[in-house]
C-alpha positions as CSV (number, residue, x, y, z in Angstrom):
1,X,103.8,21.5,136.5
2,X,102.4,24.1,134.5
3,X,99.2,26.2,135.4
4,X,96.7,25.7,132.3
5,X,94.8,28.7,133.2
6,X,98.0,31.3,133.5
7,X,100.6,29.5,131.7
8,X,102.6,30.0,134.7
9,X,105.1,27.5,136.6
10,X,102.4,26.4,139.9
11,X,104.4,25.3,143.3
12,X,103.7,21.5,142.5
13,X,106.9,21.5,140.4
14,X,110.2,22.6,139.9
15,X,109.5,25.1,136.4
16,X,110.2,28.7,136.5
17,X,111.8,30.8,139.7
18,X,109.8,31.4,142.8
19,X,108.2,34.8,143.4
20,X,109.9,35.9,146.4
21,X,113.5,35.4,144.7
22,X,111.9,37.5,141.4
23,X,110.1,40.0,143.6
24,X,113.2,40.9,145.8
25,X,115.6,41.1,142.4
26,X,113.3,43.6,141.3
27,X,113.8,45.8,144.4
28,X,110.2,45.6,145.3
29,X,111.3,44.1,149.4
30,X,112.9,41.3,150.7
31,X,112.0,37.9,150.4
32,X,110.4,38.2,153.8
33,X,108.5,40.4,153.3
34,X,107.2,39.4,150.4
35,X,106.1,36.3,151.7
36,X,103.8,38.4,154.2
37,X,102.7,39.9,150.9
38,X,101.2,36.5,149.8
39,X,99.9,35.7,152.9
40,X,98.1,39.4,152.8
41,X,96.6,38.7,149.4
42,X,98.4,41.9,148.0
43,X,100.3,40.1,144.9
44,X,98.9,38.8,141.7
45,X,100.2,37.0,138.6
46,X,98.2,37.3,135.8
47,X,95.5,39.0,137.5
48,X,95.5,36.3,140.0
49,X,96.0,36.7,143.9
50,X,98.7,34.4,145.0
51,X,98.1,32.4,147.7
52,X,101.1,29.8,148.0
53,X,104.2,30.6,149.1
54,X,105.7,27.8,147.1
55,X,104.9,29.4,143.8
56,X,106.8,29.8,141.0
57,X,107.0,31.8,138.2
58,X,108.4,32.7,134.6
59,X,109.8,36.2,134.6
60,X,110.0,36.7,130.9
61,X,106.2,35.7,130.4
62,X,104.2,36.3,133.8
63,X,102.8,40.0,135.0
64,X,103.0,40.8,138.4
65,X,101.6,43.4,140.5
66,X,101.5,44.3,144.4
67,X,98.5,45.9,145.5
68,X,97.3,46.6,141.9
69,X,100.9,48.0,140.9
70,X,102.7,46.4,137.7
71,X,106.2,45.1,138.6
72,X,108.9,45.3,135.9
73,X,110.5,42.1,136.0
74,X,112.9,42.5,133.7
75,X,115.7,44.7,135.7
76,X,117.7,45.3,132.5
77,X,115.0,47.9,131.3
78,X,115.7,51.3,131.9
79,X,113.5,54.7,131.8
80,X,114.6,57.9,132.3
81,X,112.9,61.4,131.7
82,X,114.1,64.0,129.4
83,X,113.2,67.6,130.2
84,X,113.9,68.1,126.2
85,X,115.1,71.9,125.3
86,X,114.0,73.4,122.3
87,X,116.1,73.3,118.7
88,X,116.5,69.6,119.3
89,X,114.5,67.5,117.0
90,X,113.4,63.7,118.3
91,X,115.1,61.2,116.6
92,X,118.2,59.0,117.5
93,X,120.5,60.3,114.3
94,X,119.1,63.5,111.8
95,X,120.2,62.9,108.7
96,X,120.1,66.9,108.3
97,X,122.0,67.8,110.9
98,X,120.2,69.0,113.7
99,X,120.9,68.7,117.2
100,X,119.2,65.2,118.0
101,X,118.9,63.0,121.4
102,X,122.0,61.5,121.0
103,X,123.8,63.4,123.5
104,X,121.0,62.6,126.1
105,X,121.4,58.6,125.4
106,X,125.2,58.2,125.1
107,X,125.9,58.3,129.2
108,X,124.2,55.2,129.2
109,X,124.8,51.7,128.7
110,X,121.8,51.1,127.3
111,X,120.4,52.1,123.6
112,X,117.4,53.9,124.8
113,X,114.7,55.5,122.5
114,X,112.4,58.2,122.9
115,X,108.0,56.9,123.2
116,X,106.7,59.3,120.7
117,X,108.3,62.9,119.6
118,X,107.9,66.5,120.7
119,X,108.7,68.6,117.9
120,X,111.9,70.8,117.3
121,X,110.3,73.8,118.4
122,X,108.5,72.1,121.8
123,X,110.1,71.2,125.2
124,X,109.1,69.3,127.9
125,X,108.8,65.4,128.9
126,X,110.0,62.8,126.9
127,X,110.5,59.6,127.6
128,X,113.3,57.4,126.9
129,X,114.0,53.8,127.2
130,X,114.9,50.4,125.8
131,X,111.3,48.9,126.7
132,X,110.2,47.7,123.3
133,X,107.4,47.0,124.4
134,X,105.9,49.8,126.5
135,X,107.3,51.9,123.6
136,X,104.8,50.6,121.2
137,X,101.7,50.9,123.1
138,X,102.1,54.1,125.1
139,X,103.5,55.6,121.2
140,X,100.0,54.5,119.4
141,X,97.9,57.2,118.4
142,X,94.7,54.7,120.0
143,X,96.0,54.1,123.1
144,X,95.4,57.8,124.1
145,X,97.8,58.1,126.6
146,X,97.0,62.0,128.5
147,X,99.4,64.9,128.0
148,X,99.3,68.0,129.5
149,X,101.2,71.2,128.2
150,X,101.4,74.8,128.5
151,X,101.3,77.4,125.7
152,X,102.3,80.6,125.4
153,X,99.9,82.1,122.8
154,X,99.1,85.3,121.2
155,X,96.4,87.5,122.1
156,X,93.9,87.7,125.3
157,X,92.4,84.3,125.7
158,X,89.0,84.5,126.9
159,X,86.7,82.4,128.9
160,X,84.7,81.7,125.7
161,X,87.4,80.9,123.8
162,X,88.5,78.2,126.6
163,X,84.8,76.6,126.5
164,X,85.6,75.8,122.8
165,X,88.7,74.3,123.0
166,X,86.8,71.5,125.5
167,X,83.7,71.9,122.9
168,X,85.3,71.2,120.4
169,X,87.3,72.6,117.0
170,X,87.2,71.4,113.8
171,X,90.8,71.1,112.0
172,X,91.6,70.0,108.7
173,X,91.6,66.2,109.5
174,X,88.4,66.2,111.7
175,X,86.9,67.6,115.1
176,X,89.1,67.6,118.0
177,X,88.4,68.9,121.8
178,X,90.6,69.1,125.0
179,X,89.8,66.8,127.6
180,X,90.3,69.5,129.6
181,X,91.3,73.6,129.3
182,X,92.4,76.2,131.5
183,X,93.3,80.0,131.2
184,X,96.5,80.3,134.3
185,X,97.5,83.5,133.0
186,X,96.2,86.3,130.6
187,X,98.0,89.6,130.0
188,X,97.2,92.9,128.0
189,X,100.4,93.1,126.3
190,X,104.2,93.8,127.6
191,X,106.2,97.2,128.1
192,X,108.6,96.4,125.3
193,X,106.2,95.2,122.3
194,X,102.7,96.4,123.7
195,X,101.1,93.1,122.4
196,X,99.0,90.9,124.4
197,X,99.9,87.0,125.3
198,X,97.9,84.6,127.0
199,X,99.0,81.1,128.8
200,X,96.7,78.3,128.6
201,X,97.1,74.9,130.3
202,X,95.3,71.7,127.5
203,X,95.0,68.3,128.6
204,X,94.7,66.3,125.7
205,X,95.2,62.0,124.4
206,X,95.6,62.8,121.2
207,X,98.2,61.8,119.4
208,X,97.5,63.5,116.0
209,X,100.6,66.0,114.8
210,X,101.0,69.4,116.0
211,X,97.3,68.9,117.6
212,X,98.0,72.0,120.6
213,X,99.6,74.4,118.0
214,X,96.6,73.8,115.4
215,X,94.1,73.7,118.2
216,X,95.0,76.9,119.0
217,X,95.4,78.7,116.1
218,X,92.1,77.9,115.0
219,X,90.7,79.7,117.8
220,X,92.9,82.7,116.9
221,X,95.3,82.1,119.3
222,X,99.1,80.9,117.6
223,X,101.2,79.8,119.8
224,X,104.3,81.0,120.6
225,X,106.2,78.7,123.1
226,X,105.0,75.1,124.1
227,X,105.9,72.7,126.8
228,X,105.0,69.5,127.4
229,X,104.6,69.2,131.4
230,X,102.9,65.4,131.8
231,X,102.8,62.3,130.0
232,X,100.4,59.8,131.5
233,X,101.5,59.2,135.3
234,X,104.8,61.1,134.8
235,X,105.1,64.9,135.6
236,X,107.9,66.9,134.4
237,X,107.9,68.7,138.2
238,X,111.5,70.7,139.0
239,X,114.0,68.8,136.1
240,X,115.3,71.5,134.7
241,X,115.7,71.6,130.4
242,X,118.0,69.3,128.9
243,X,118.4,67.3,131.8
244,X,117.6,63.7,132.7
245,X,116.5,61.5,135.6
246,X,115.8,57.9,136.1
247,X,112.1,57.1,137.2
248,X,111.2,56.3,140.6
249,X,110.1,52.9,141.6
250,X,106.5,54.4,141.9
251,X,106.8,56.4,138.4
252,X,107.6,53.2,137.2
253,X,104.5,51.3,138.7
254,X,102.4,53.5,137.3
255,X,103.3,53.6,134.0
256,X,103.6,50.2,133.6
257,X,100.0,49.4,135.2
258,X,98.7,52.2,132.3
259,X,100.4,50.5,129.7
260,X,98.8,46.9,130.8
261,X,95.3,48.1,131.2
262,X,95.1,47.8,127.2
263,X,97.1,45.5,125.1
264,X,95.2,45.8,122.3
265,X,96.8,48.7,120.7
266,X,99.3,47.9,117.5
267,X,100.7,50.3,115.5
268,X,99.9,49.8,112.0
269,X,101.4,50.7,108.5
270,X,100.5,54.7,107.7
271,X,99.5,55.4,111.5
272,X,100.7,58.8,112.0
273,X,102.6,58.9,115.5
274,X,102.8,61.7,117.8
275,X,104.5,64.9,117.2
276,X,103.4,67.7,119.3
């Protein structure tokens, strides 16, 4: 029997695969104590709490989170983080040339692909994986999925010129302001060249092209190196560059539970993607 509400195979009959046998392939516990779970209330499917231990479910069509947590059901998806160095330019295979992802990818069994670019010139997070999916919606321009970077910029960066970057700038394509701005470092210029440089942290959603180099250089501030240090829930933290690392279980949860909140987002013909 089939739940008309969810869609979802209900205890009554014998359709789909019961949660506790899903739930423990996933690695979220063991059947156990997943079935103290339901009692507790802390499981949903389809943004319903489960109540019966009976139930049953269809993997490939149900969502289901623990205490508000998405739960990839799917265990053949995989998601690392790239730390990705400079000079490399995100694609799969350049047709110039250029050092591309592919020697990041070829370890594993999977044929992962990067969610959105960095371009050649900017490091940081990337993320890779074969989640169709999660790739299309966290990629979309509207979703707005936060980034936070670092630039190295010329010149003395003031207070004023940080209030204007969360004002607001107006670029070639239209207005744009950081969510959110901050000065960590400025210096009056080195022993060696005697010019000043500045570092300033930008939390942005964004996803229009080369928005933190243009952001900044319209204040009078080009920058000179870039890194991106967070995308969404993930944070680059100690991987060094051009290294890579699985998510954790709880990296995972997140990210999936901030690409459910908003399934509306499609990527359409002549939508630019990101390329910071």
């Amino acid at each position: 029997m089939t739940d008309a509400t969810t869609g979802s195979a209900t205890q009554g009959g014998a359709e789909g695969v019961r949660l506790q046998k899903v739930l423990s392939a996933a690695g979220v516990a063991s059947r156990r104590v997943i079935e103290d779970y339901i009692v507790a209330g802390r499981i949903r499917v389809n943004g319903v709490v489960v109540s019966e231990l009976g139930r049953r479910i269809d993997p490939e069509k149900d969502l289901v989170d623990v205490d508000g947590t998405a739960v990839q059901l799917d265990v053949s998806k995989r998601y690392v983080m790239l730390n990705k160095p400079t000079g490399v330019v995100s694609t799969m295979r350049d047709e110039n040339g250029r050092p591309d992802l592919r020697r990041f990818t070829q370890d594993y069994e999977e044929r992962l692909y990067n969610v959105g670019r960095l371009d050649a010139e900017t490091s940081g997070l990337l993320l890779l994986t074969n989640d169709g999916e999660l790739a299309h919606v966290l990629a979309h321009p509207s979703f707005g999925v936060t980034k936070v970077y670092i630039a190295k910029v010329e010149g003395a960066v003031t207070a004023q010129t940080i209030a204007k970057l969360t004002k607001g700038v107006d670029l070639e394509d239209g207005p744009i302001a950081a969510d959110k701005a901050r000065l960590l470092d400025a210096s009056t210029g080195s022993a060696t060249h005697g010019k000043a440089a500045s570092l300033v942290e930008l939390t942005l959603h964004s996803g229009r092209n080369r928005i933190v180099r243009r952001m900044m250089a319209a204040v009078g501030h080009p920058v000179t190196e870039l890194v991106r240090r967070q995308f969404g829930p993930l944070h680059l933290g100690t991987l060094p560059a051009g290294k890579t690392r699985e998510l954790t279980k709880i990296e995972l949860g997140a990210l999936l539970t901030l690409s459910r909140r908003d399934t509306r987002a499609g990527t359409s013909d002549g939508e630019q993607q990101e390329n910071e």
